[in-house]
N, C-alpha and C positions, 0 to 999 in steps of 0.2 A: 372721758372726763379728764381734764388735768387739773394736776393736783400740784398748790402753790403753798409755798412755806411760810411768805410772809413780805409783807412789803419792804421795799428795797430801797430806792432813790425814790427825788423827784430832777430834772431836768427844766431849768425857766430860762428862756430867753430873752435879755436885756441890751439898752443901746450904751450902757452905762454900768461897764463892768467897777469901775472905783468907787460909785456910791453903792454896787452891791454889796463890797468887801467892807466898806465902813458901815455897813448896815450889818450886816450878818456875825461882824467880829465886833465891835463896839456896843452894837444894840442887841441883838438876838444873841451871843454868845457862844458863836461857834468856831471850830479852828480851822485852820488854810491847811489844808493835805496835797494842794499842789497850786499854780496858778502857771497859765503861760499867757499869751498876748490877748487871747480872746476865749479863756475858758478859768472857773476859779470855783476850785471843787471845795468842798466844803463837809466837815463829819463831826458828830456830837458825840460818838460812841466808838467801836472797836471793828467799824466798818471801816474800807479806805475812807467813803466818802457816802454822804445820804442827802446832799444838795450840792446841783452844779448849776452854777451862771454861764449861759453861754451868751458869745455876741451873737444880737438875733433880734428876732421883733419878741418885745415884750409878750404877746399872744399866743409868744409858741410853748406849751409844757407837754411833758411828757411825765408820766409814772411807771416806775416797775416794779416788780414783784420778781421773787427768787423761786426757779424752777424746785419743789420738792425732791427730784431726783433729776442729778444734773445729768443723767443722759437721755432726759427724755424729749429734747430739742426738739428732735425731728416726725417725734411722735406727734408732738402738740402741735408741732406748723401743719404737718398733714393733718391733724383733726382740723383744722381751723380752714383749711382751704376745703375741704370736701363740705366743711359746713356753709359753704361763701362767704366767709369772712373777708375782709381786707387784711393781705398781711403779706411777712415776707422776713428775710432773712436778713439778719447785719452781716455787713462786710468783715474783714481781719480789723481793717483800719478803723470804723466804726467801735466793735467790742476793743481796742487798746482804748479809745478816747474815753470809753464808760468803764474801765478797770475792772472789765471780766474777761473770761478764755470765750463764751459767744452768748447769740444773744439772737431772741425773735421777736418782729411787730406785728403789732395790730391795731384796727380800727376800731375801737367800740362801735355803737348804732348812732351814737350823738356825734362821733368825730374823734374821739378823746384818742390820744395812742399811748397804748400800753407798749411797754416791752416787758419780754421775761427771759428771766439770766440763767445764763449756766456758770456756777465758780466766781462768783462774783469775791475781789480782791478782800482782804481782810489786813487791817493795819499792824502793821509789825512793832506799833511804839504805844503805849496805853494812849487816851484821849487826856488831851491837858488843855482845858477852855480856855477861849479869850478872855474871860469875862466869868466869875463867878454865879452862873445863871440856875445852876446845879443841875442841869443837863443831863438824863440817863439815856437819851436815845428817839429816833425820828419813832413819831405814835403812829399816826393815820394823816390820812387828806380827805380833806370834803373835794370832791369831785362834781363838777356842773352837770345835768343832764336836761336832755331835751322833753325825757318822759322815761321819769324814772322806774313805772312799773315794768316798761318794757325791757330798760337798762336791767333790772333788777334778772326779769326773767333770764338776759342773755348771762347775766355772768352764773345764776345756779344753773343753767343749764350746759354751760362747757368748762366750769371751772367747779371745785371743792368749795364753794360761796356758801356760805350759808347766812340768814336773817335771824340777826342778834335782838333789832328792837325796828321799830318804824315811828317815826316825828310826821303824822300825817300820810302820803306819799311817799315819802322819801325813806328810805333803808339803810339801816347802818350794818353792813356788810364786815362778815370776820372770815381768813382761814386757815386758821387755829382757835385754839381756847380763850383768845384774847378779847374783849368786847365788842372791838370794831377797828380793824384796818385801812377800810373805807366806807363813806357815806355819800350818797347820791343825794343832788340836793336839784330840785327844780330851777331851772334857767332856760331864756333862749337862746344859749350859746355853748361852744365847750368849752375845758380849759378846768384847771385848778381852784376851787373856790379858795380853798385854805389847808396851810400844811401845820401841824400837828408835831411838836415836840415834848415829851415826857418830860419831868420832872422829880425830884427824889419825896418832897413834903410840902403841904400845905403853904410851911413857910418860906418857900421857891417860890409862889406862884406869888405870896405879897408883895414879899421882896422885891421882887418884878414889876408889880405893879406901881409900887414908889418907885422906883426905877425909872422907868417909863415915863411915867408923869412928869419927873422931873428933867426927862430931857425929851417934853413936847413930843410922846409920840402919842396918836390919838388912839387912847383905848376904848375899840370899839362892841363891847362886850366883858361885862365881869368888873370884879371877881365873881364867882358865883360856885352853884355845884350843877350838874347835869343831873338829868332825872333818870338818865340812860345808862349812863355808864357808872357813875356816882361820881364822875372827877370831877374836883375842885379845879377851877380854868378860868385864865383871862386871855381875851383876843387882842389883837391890836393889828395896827395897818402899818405893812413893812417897805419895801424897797418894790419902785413901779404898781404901786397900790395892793401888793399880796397880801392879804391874812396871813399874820402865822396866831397860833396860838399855843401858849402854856398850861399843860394840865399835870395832875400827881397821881391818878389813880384810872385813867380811861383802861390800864392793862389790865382791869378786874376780871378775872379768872371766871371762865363757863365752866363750872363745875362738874356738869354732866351735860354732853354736848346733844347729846342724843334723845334726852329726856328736857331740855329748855325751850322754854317757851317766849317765843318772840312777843313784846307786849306795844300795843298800838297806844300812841301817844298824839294826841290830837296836834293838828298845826296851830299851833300858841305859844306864848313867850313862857308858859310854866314850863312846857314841856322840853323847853331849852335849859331852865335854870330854876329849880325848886326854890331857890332865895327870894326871889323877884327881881333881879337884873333884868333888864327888857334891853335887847342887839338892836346895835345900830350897824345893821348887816342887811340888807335886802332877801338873801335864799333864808331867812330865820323870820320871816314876817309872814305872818296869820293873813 
């Protein structure tokens, strides 16, 4: 079993690194921790960074999560290889580019690659937004999958995964006390459905929403509350057609981990949004 602490970056590749940065500091509200010719790191919190644009085909993402114990590298690659997995080892020059000391990949069953870190860099100057967004920190990603019951099996069965709630199919994945790190969402493709940044109150997420509105970004979902987690959340469509979304409460606390009970939420728009906001999202449609 490895055993993961908590999700860590995401990784998107664009052909259009200056509309990312006008996107992510202007609109999304986050601040520049480094930029060179073809890369533009990007952090919300006290991490170096928890989103990088790299030049690339827009298609390409990656996620990672922070090894639990950072020596246990070599442990996890060997369980991972003896299980047939896809995977394999970052280089020195790889782990500098992602601001850890090292780092290993993997395949999911759908395609997805995961990396998990060891020591991953921590910012030496508080976080000071672009943009008054009230930004506490990267939440979770809705993650594409080809067939998520089987996604689901492979991540409880080699990683500390465990099933917080299910929307239908699909599983909203935590590993820790937190509600949901990630969530598997049906598709016929891989890749990142939507990334997830926290917020401090309620009136972050409004705020946002006028926000938004009034500089034509299309809010595609929300405001609303989730039936799952209880956050209060609006989505919208970002840079190279990403979801991100705004929420204030998705880190609602599993009280007792051992003793909680996953509860099955049918695939319908309630079950997204207790208010009645109905997504204009395709993995969120009945």
């Amino acid at each position: 079993m490895i055993e993961l602490r908590d999700i860590y970056y995401t990784r998107l590749g664009t052909r259009d690194l200056e509309g990312a940065e006008k996107f992510t500091t202007e609109i999304l509200g986050l601040q520049i921790a480094g930029k060179t010719k073809d890369r533009l790191y990007l952090r919300g919190d006290n991490k170096h960074h928890s989103l990088c644009y790299f030049l690339g085909e827009p298609t390409d993402h990656t996620i990672a999560f922070e090894l639990s114990n950072w020596t246990d590298v070599n442990n996890a690659l060997d369980q991972l290889k003896n299980s047939n997995v896809t995977c394999g080892r970052g280089t020195d020059a790889e782990a500098q580019d992602r601001h850890v000391e090292s780092f290993i990949w993997f395949l999911d069953p759908t395609g997805n690659r995961i990396e998990l870190v060891s020591r991953p860099h921590d910012a030496s100057r508080r976080y000071f937004p672009s943009r008054d967004a009230g930004i506490t920190g990267f939440g979770h990603v809705g993650l594409c999958s080809t067939d998520p019951a089987r996604d689901q099996a492979f991540w409880l069965d080699h990683f500390n995964a465990m099933v917080s709630d299910w929307i239908g199919q699909c599983p909203l994945l935590r590993v820790n006390t937190r509600h949901h790190q990630m969530a598997l969402f049906a598709t016929n493709h891989k890749g990142i459905q939507h990334i997830n940044y926290q917020v401090a109150e309620i009136d972050d997420v409004m705020r946002s929403y006028y926000f938004l509105k009034e500089k034509n970004i299309k809010i595609v979902f929300g405001p609303g509350r989730h039936a799952t987690s209880s956050g209060i959340f609006v989505y919208f469509e970002g840079h190279d057609g990403m979801i991100y979304e705004y929420s204030n409460s998705d880190r609602k606390i599993i009280e007792s981990p051992q003793d909680h009970r996953p509860r099955q939420f049918p695939m319908h728009p309630s079950s997204f949004c207790v208010w009645g906001a109905k997504p204009d999202i395709a993995e969120f449609q009945d």
